[in-house]
VMD Tcl script that draws the C-alpha trace (Angstrom):
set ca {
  {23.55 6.48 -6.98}
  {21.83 8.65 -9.14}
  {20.73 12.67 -8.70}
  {16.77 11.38 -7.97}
  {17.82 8.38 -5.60}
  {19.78 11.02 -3.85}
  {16.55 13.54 -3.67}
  {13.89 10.27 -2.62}
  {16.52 9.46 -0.15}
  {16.95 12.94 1.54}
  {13.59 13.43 1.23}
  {12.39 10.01 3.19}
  {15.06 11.34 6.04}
  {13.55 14.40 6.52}
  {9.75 12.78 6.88}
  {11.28 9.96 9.28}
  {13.15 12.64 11.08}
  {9.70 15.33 11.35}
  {7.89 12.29 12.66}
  {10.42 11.49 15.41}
  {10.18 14.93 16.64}
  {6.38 14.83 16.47}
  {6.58 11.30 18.55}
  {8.90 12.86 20.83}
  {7.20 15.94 21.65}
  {3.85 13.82 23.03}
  {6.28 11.81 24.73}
  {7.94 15.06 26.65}
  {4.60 16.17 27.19}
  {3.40 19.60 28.67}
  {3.74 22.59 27.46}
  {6.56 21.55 24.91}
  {3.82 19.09 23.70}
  {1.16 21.58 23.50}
  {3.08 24.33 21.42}
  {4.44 21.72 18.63}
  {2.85 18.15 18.63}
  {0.34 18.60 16.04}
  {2.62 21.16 14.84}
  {5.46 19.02 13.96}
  {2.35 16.31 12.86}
  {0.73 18.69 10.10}
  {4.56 19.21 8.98}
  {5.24 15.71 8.27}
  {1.54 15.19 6.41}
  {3.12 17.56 4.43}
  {6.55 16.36 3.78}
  {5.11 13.25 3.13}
  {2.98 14.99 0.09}
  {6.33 16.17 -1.32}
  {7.94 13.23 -0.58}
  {5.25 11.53 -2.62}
  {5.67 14.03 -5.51}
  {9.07 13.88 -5.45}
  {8.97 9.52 -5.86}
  {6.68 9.83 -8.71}
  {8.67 12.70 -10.63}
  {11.56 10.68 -10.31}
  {9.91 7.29 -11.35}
  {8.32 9.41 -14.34}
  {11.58 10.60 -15.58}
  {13.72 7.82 -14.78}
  {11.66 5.73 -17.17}
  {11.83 8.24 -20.40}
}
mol new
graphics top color blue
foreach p $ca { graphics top sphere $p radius 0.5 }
foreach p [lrange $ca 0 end-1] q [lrange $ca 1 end] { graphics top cylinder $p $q radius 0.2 }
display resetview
């Protein structure tokens, strides 16, 4: 496994991982749910953007 397999893969994990909180916290409902649903949703759109980034760096420079 290369160094940017190893980078796409931790950074897949972390977006999977931010979206089952985000599920999880309108599941628990409340206050919990109020404080950090859309929270924990605005921080996966994001680590889904650098996800993103971080796929087409490494399909850029994996094909030079």
């Amino acid at each position: 496994m290369t160094t940017g397999q190893i980078v796409v893969a931790i950074a897949l994990v972390a977006v999977v991982l931010i979206l089952i909180a985000g599920v999880a916290s309108m599941f628990i409902g409340g206050e919990f749910a109020k404080k950090w649903s859309n929270r924990l949703m605005r921080y996966r759109v994001l680590a889904q953007f650098i996800a993103i980034v971080i796929i087409m760096l490494v399909l850029y420079f994996s094909t030079q």
